[in-house]
N, C-alpha and C positions, 0 to 999 in steps of 0.2 A: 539311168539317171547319173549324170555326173558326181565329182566329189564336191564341185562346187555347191551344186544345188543343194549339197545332202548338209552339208556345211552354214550353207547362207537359213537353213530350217534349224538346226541345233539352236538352241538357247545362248547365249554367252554369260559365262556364270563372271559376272562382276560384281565386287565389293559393292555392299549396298553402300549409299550418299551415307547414311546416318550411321555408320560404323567412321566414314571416313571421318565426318567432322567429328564425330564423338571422342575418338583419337586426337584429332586436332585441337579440341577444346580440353582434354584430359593433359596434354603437353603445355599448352599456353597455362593451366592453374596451374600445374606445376611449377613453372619455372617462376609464375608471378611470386606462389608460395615460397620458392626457393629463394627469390630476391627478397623477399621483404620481410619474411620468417627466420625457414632457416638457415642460412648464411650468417646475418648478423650473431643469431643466436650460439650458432659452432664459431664465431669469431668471441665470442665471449668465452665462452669456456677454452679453448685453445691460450686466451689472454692470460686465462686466471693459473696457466702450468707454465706461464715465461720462467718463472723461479726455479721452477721445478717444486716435483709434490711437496718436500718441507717447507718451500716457499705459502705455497698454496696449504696445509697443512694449518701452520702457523698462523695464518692470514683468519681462516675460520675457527680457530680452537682460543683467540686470545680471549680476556677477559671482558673487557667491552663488545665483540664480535658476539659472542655465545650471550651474553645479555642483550642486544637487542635482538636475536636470532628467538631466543628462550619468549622472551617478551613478545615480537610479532608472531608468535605459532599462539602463543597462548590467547593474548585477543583478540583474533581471529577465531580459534575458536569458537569462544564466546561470543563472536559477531554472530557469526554461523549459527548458534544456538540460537540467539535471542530471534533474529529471524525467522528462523524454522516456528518458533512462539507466534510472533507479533506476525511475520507476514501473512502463516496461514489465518489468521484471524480476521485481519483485513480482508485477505482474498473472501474469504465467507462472507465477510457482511458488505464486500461490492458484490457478489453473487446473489447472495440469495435474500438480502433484505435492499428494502426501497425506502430511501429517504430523498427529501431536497436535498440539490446539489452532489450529488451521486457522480454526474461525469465530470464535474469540476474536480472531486475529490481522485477519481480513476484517472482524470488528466494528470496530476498533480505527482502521482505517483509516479511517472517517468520523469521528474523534474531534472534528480539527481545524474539521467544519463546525457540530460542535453546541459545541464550545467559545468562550467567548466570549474575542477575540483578547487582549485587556488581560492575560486569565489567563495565555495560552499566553507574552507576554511576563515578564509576572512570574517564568514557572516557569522558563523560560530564563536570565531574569536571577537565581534563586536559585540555581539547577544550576551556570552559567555565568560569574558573577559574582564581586564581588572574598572574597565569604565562603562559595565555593563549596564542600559538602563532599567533592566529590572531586579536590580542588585545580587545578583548570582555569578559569583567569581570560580570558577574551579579551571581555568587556563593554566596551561602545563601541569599537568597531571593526568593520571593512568586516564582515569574516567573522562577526560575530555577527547584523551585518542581514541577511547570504545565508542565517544557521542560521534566525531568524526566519520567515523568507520561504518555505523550504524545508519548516516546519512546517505554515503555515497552507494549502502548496497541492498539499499530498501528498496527496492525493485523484480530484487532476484527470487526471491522465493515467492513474492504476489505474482507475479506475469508466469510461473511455472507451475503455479495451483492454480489460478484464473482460469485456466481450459480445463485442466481434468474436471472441475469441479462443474462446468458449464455444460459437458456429456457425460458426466456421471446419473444414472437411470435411475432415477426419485422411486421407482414403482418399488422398488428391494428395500425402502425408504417407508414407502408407505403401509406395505405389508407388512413391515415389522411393527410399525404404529398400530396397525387394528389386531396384533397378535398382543398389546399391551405393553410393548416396548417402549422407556421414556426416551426420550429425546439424547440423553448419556451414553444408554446402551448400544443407542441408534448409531450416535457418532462414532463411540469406540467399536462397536464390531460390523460395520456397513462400510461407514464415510474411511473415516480415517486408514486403513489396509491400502483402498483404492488412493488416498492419496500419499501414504508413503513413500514411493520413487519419485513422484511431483518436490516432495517439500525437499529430499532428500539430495536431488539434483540441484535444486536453488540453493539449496543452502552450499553445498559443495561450489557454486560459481560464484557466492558469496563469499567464501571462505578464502577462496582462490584470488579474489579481490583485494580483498583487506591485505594479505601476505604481499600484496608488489602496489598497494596505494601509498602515493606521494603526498600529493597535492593538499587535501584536505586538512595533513596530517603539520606539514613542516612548519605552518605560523601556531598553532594552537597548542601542540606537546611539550614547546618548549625545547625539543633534542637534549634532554640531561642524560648524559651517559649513567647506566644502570638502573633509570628510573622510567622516563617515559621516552626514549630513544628506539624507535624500529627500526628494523634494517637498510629500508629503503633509506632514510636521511641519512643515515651511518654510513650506507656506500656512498650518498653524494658528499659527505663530509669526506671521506677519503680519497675521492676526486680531487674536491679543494685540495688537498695537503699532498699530491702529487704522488700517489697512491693508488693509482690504475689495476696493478694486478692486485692487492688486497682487494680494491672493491670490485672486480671481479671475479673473484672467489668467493666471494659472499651472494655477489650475485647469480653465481651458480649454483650455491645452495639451495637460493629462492628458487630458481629454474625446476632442478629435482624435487621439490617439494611440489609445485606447481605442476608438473607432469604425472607425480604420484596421485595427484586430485582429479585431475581433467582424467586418468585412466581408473581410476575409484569412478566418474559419472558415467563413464562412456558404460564401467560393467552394472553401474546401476541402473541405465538406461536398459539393456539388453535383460536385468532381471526384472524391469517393470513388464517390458513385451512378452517374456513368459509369463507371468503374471496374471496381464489382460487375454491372453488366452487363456 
């Protein structure tokens, strides 16, 4: 037998197609990710050291800087909070109770992510404000940046308990009901474990939200330095005043902060999945 023959019989070991393009499509998000992520974002912080670090320093440590910095970590917080409350709440009673108008109200709850935020401030600051027609003035003030804030990220923790709570197995539910468990007990040692990484995640995308929202925020708080002034307006006001690398150290801050959150869900995610094993 020849070596041809013996040859043209061998197998040819070829990269399988779906390694190839898998490779091909792992380079093309890359590079998408690269142009449109991070680039800009290593172009930001690269800005915020033109001065060099006392520059940048300074920039973050003034007294206006550290008060809207102080103030946007704080209600956000608090967003984050009130949410983890009130969305799991909702999520429960679009789950498991049935009323009229049920999908109108489940529609209703993604409003705020196809709404464009400028709007949602406007309508707050019409409702809200000093020509309010149902006489409820509290524009520019703390409490109107928390209603703000509250609008734009009431979504995140409903659409993040909506599933768990939709495959979570009613029977661990119901046995504990014919063993005499009320409904409290049920919730606190059944429901609620199971959805701690749920509410826990939303609220963390919630939180993460509020720290870099504009929009809702800039016509309703008023922007008073030390009072109701977040960061985000604070760095567009240092744009105005020609002020690029200040507001780009501050926007770095937000960055860090923003990265320490998103890698806080990613380990929260990974300790739900041990979990549900």
């Amino acid at each position: 037998m020849s070596t041809t023959a013996i040859t043209d019989r061998v197998p040819s070991r070829r990269r399988p197609a779906w390694r190839s393009s898998g490779a091909l499509a792992m380079g093309v998000a890359t590079l998408w990710l690269s142009i449109i992520v991070l680039i800009p974002l290593a172009a930001v912080v690269v800005r915020s050291t033109d001065g060099g670090f006392d520059t940048f320093w300074n920039a973050v440590t003034s007294r206006q800087s550290l008060a809207a910095l102080r103030f946007t970590v704080l209600v956000s917080l608090l967003t984050a909070a009130i949410n983890a409350a009130f969305g799991t709440l909702i999520a429960w009673v679009l789950v498991r109770d049935r009323f009229a108008g049920k999908r109108l109200v489940n529609a209703l709850i993604d409003l705020p992510f196809a709404l464009p935020t400028i709007v949602a401030g406007l309508t707050l600051l019409a409702l809200y404000g000093p020509r309010s027609p149902i006489g409820v003035d509290f524009a520019y003030t703390q409490g109107a940046v928390l209603l703000a804030l509250l609008f734009v990220t009431l979504p995140f923790v409903i659409r993040a308990v909506q599933p768990v709570l939709i495959e979570l197995d009613r029977e661990m539910e119901q046995a504990a009901l014919s063993l005499g468990a009320n409904n409290r007990t049920i919730f606190r040692r059944i429901v609620l474990p199971n959805l701690v990484p749920a509410i826990l995640s939303g609220a963390g995308l919630a939180f993460a939200r509020a720290v870099g929202e504009f929009g809702s925020i800039v016509l309703i708080s008023g922007n008073i330095p030390f009072d109701t002034q977040v960061s985000s307006v604070y760095i567009f006001k240092q744009i105005e005043s020609d002020n690029p690398v200040g507001a780009a150290a501050v926007a770095t801050v937000l960055l860090f902060v923003s990265v320490l959150v998103l890698v806080g869900i990613r380990g929260l995610g990974r300790w739900g999945a041990r979990h549900d094993r």
